[in-house]
Every structure is written in C-alpha cells, then in structure tokens.
C-alpha distance (Angstrom), angle and dihedral (degrees) to the residues before:
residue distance angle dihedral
X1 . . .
X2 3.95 . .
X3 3.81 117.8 .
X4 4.05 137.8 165.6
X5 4.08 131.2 -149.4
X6 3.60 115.5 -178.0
X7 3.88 120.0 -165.9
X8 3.74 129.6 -172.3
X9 3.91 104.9 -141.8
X10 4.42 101.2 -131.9
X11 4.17 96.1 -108.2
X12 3.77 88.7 -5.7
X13 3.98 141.8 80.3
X14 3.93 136.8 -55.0
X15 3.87 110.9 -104.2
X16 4.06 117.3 -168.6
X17 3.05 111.1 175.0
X18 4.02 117.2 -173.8
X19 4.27 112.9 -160.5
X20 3.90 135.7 -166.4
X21 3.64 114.7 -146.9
X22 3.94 150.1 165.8
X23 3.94 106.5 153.5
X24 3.65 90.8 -26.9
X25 3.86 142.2 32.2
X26 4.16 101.9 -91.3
X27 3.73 92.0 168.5
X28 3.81 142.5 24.0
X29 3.60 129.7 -178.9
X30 4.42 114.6 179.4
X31 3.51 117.3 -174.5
X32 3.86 136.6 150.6
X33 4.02 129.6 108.6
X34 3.47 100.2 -45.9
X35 3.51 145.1 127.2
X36 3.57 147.9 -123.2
X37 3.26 145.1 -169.7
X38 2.87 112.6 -133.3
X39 3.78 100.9 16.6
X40 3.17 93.4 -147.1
X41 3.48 103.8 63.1
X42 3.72 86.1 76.2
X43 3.56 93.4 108.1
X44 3.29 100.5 44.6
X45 3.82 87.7 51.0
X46 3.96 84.4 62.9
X47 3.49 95.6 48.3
X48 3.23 101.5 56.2
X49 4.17 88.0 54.7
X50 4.37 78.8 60.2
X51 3.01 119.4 103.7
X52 3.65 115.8 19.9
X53 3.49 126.5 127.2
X54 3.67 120.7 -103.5
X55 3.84 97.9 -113.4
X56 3.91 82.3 55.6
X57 4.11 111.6 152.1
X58 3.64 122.5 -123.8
X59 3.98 87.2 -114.7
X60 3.72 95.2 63.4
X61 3.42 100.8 44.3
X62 4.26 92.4 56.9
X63 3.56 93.4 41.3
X64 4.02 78.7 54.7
X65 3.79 93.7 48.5
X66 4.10 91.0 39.2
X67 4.14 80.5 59.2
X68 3.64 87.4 64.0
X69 3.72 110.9 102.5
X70 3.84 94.1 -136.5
X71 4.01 143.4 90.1
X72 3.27 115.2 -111.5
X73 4.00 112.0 -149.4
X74 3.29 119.7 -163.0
X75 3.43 104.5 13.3
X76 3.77 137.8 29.5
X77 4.16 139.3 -128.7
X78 3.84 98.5 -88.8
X79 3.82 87.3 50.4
X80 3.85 86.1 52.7
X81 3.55 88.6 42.6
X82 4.04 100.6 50.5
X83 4.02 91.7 47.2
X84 3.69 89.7 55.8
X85 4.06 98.8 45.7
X86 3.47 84.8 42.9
X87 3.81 91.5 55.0
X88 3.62 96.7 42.3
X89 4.07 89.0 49.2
C-alpha cells in the first residue's frame, strides 16, 4: 500500500510525509518547508522511519527520529512521528 499524511506544525513547518507499506514501512519519502541541519541527514531521517512494523507505537518511532543525527527546525520527532502513523493508518 502507498499512503500520505500531511501536518502543519502550530507556528512551525508543513511535514508530508508519503510511506510504502505491507506489514512494515519499506519506503518513506518526507518533504515540506522544512529544515535540517545538516541537510544531509535527510536520508537518514527516512531510514530510520524503515522498517517498522505497521502497528508501530508513537514511542518507537521518535526515539527512531531522536537517533537521527540532525536538527530538526521547525518541527520536532513526535510531529514526524504522528504524520507517519497517521499515514500508515
């Protein structure tokens, strides 16, 4: 299956994340007008969404993102994290 969430951070950024999945996450793409730093982490900020199971909590997937080695401006893990369970639900 293939599905999208978008989320407009309150004050902050807009996150859409788009996400590949069977019983796990196979693929995740994140854009929107945010930043990182560095910008090259970007891909290993969508790696680390890979991978899960569907039924993935909200818990695991931020302590994923917070494993990231990158600042996220304009929006934070659990905002990360809610756009992609709500795209994969």
């Amino acid at each position: 299956m293939h599905d999208s969430a978008t989320l407009k951070v309150p004050n902050g950024k807009l996150l859409e994340v788009e996400v590949t999945y069977d019983e796990r996450v196979t693929d995740v793409r994140v854009t929107g007008d945010f930043f990182l730093d560095p910008p090259e982490s970007h891909a290993a900020l969508e790696t680390a969404l890979e991978g899960h199971p569907t039924d993935v909590s909200r818990a695991t997937l931020v302590e994923a993102i917070q494993g990231v080695d990158a600042t996220l401006i304009g929006f934070d893990a659990g905002h990360l994290a809610d756009a992609t369970l709500e795209a994969i639900q």
